[in-house]
C-alpha positions as CSV (number, residue, x, y, z in Angstrom):
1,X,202.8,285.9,123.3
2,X,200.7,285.0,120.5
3,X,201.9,281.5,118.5
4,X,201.2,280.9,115.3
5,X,200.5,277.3,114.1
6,X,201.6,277.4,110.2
7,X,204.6,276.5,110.0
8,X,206.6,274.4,106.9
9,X,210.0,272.8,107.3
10,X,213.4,273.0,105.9
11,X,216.3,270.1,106.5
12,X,219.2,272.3,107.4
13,X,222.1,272.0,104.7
14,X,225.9,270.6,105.8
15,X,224.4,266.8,106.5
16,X,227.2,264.5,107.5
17,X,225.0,261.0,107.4
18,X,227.2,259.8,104.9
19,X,230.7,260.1,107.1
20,X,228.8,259.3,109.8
21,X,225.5,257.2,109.3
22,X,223.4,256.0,112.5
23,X,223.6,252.4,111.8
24,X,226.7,250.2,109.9
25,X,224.5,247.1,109.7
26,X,225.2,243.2,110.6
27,X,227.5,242.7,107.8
28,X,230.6,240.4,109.2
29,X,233.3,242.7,107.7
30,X,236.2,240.6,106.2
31,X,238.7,241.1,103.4
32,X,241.8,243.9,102.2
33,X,241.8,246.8,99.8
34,X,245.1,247.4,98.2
35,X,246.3,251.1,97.3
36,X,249.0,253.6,97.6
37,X,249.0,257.2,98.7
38,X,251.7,260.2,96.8
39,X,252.1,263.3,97.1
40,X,252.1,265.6,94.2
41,X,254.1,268.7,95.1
42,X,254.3,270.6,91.9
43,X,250.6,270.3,92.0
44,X,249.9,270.4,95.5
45,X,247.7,267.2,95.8
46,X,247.6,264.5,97.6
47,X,247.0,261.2,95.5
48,X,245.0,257.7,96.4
49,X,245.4,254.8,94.3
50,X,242.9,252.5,94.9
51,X,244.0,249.6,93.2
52,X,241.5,246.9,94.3
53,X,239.6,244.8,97.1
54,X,240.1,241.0,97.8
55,X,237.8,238.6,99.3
56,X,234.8,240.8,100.5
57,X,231.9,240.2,102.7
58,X,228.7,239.3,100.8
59,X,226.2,241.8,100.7
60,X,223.8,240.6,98.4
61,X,223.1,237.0,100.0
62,X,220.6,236.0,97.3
63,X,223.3,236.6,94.2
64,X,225.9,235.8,96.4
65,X,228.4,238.8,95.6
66,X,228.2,242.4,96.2
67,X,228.6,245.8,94.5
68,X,231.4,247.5,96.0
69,X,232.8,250.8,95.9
70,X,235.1,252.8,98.1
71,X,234.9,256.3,100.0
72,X,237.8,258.1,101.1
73,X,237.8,261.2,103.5
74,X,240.9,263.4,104.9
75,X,239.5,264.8,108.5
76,X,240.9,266.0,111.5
77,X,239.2,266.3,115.0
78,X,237.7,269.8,114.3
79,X,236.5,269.4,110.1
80,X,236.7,267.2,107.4
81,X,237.3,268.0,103.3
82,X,234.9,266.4,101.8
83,X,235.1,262.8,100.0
84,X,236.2,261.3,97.0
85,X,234.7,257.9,95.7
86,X,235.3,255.5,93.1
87,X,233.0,253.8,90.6
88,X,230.9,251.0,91.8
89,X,231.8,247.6,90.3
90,X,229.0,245.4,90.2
91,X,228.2,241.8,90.8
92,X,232.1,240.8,92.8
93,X,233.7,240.4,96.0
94,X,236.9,241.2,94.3
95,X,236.6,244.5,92.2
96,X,239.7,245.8,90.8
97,X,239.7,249.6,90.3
98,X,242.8,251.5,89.0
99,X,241.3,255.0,90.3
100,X,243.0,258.0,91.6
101,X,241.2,260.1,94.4
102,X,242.5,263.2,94.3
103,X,242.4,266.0,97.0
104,X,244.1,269.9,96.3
105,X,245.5,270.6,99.8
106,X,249.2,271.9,101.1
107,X,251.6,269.5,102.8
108,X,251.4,271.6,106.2
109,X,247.6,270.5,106.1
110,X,247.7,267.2,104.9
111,X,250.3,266.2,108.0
112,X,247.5,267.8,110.5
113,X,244.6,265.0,109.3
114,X,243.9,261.2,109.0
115,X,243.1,259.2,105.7
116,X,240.0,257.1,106.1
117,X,239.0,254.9,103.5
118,X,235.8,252.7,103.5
119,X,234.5,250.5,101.5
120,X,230.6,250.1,101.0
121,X,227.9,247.9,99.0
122,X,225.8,250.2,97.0
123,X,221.9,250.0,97.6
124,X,220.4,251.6,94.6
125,X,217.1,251.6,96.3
126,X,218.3,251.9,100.0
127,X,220.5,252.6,102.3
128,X,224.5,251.7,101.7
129,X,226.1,248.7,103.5
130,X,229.4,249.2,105.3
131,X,231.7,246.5,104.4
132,X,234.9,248.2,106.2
133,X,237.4,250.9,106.3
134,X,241.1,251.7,107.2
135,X,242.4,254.6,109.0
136,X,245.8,256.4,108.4
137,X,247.1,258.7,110.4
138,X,248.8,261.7,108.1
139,X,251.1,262.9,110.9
140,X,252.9,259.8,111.2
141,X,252.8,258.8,107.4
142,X,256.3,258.3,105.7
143,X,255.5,260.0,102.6
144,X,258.7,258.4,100.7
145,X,255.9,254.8,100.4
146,X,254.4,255.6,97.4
147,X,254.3,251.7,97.1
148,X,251.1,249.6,96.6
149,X,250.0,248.5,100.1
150,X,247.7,245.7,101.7
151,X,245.5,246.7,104.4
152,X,243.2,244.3,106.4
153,X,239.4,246.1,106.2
154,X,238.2,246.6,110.2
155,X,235.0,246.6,111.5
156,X,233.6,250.4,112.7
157,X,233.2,250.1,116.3
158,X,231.3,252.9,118.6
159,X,234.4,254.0,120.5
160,X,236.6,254.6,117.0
161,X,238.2,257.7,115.6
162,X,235.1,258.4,113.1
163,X,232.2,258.0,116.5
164,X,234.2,260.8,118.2
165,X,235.8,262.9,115.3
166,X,232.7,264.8,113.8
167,X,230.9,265.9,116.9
168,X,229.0,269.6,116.7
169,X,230.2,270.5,119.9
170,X,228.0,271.3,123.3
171,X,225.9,273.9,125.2
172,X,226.1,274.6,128.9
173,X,222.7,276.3,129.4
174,X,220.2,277.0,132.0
175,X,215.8,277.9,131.9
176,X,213.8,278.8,134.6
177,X,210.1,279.9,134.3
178,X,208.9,282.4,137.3
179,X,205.4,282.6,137.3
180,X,203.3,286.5,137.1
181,X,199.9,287.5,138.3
182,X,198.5,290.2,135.7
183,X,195.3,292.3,135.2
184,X,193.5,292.6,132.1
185,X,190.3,294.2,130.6
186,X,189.1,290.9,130.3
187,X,189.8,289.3,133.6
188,X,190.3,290.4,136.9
189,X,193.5,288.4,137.7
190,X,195.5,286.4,134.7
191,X,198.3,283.9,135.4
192,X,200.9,284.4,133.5
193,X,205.1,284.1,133.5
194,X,208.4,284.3,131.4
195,X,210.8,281.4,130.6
196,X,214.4,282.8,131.0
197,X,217.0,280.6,128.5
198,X,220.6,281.3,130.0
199,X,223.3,280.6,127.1
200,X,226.3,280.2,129.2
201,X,229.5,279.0,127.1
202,X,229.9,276.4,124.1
203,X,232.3,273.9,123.4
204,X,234.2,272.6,121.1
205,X,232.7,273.6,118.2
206,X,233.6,272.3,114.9
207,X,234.9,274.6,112.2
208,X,232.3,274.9,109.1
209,X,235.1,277.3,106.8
210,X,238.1,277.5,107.5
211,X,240.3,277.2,110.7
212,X,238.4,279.7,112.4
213,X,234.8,280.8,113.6
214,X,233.1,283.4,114.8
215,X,229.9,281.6,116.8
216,X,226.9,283.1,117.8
217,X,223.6,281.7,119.1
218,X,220.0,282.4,117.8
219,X,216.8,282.1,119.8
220,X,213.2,281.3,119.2
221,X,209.7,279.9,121.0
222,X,208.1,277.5,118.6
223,X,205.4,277.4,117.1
224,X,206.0,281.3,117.0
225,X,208.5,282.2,113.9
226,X,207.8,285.2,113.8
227,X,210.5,288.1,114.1
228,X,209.6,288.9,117.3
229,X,210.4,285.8,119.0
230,X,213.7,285.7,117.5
231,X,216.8,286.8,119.8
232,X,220.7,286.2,119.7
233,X,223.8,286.9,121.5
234,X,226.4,289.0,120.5
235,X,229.6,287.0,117.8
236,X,232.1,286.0,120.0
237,X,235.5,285.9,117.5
238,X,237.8,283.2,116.7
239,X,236.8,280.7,119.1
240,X,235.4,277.2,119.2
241,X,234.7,277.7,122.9
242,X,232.9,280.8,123.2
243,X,232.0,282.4,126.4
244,X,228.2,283.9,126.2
245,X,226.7,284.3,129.6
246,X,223.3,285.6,127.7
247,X,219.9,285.4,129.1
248,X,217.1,285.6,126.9
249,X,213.3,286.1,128.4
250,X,210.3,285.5,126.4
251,X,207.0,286.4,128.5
252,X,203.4,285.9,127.9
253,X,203.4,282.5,128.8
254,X,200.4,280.5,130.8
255,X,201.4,277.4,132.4
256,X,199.8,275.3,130.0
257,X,201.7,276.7,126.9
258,X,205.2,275.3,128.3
259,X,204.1,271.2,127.7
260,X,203.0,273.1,123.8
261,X,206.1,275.5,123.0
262,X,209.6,274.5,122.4
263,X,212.6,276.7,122.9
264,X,215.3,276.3,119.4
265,X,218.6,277.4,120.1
266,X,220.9,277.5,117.6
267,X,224.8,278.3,116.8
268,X,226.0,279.9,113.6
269,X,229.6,280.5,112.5
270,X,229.1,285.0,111.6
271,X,230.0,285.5,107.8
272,X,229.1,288.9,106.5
273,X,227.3,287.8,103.5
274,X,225.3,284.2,104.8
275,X,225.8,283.1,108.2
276,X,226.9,279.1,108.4
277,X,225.0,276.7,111.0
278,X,226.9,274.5,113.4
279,X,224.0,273.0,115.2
280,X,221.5,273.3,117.6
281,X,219.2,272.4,120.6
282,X,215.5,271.6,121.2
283,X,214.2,272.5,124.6
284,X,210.4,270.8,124.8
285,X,208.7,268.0,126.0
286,X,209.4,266.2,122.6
287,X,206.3,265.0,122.5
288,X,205.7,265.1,118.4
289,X,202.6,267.6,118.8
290,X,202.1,271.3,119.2
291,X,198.1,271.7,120.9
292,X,197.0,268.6,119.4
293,X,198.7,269.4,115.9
294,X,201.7,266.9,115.0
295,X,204.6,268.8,114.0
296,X,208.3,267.9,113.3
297,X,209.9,270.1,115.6
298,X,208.7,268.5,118.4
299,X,211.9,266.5,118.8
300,X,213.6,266.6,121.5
301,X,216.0,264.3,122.8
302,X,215.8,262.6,126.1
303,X,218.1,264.6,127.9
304,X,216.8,268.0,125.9
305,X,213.5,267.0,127.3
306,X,214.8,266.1,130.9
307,X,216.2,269.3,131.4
308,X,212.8,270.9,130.4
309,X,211.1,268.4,132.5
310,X,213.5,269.8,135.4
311,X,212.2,273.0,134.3
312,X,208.6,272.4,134.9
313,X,209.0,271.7,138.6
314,X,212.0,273.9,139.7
315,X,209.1,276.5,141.0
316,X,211.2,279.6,139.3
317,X,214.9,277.9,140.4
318,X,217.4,277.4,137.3
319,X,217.9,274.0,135.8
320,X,221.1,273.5,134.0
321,X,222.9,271.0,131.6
322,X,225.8,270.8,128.8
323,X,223.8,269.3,125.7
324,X,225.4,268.0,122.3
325,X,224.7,270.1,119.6
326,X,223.0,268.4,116.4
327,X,221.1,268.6,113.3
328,X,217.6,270.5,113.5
329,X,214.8,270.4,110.9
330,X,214.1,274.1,111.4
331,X,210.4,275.6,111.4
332,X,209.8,278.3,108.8
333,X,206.5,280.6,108.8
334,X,204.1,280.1,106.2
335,X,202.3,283.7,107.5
336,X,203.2,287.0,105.4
């Protein structure tokens, strides 16, 4: 296999950082935001009125005050509809607003998804602060309060509904390499071998249109991006835990090429005009470089890179794991 070193990068589209940033910061979250939710049905839209906040936590510690605005999002356990945001009011702990969020959606929907509604101190030059949030839950809402209502902001704490609601979903796959003894012109005896890549089954995957998908799973070595090192596995329809048992082999491979390559597996939602990404997989020692050349996709994760490690010294046995799936920076050839 011959591997090409130019490669460029491209962030993958769909980020979710905003619903669901690494880090909420030390702010001490304290204070209420006062609003009411309606439902329009001769338009078919589902109202907030976010009337104001009372006695928030200080972002700004040097001015004293902060400059607060507020998020809303309407998501379920599978997708979320975007968000809708107010102004942000500068300078106070107590902004008042008198904005309506609105969101186009049919009642059947709206009782399948909860409300969450944050508030946040906007960083013009850095990242936002969270300064707390409220969850409601649709499916339980009395939809006759169309009242102005208090709610106490909460902290966001690692084990709430917004940690667990957006996940990409998981891979259950397997590698072995099996070493080969070839001839060629040049030498008399070359070692040589193929990594197999065993896509078993995904799970859970997350809906990127619509309430349904139709996953598949692309395949390639890095640094190669070249067509020929691109595979896939057949669409699977209508299922958010598709059954693949798909081996891929890639040969060519000397034993000192496996610490320098990295296996990207990714899962796409099938549309007939653009395919839709869900997320993905990095199979490599994550070590940042590609022979002695830094490069982003070097990235695994710990347990992406445990399971290659695994690999390594299985001498030719399979190594298996179910992996998250998450956002790649994706390697694009440079080469014509």
């Amino acid at each position: 296999m011959v591997f090409s070193l130019l490669c460029q990068y491209e962030q993958v589209s769909g980020s979710i950082s905003s619903l669901y940033p690494a880090d909420f910061g030390d702010i001490e979250v304290q204070g209420s935001i006062h609003l009411a939710v309606n439902y329009i049905q001769n338009l078919g839209e589902f109202h907030i009125f976010v009337v104001h906040c009372r006695d928030l936590a200080v972002a700004d510690t040097k001015k004293n005050c902060s400059d607060p605005y507020v998020k809303c999002y309407l998501l379920s356990e599978k997708t979320h509809l975007g968000k809708r945001k107010t102004t942000v009011k500068k300078k106070t702990l107590n902004p008042t607003y008198n904005e309506i969020l609105k969101f186009k959606i049919i009642m059947e929907v709206l009782k399948t998804l909860f409300l969450n509604i944050s508030v946040w101190q906007n960083n013009t030059f850095g990242r936002n602060s969270f300064l707390g949030e409220v969850d409601l839950d649709m499916s339980i809402w009395d939809f006759s309060n169309t009242h102005i209502n208090e709610y106490t902001l909460k902290a966001r704490v690692k084990d709430s509904f917004l940690y667990t609601i957006y996940s990409r979903g998981q891979m259950r796959v397997a590698l072995r390499f099996l070493p080969q003894t070839s001839r060629s012109k040049r030498t008399s005896r070359m070692e040589t071998g193929e990594v197999q890549i065993w896509v078993k089954d995904c799970k859970n995957l997350p809906p990127v249109r619509g309430v349904f998908i139709d996953p598949f799973v692309k395949c390639t070595v890095l640094p190669d991006t070249s067509r020929k090192s691109r595979q896939k596995t057949r669409v699977v329809k209508r299922t958010a835990n598709p059954m693949f048992n798909h081996t891929m082999v890639y040969d060519g491979f000397r034993s000192e090429d496996l610490r320098e390559t990295c296996v990207e597996i990714t899962v796409w939602d099938h549309d007939r005009l653009s395919s839709h990404y869900i997320g993905g997989l990095r199979l490599g020692l994550g070590t940042g470089k590609s022979y002695g050349v830094e490069v982003l996709w070097m990235d695994s994760t710990t347990d992406e890179a445990h399971l290659w490690q695994r690999m390594l010294q299985s001498d030719g046995e399979w190594v298996e794991d179910a992996l998250p799936l998450r956002t790649l920076v994706r390697a694009k050839s440079m080469s014509k």
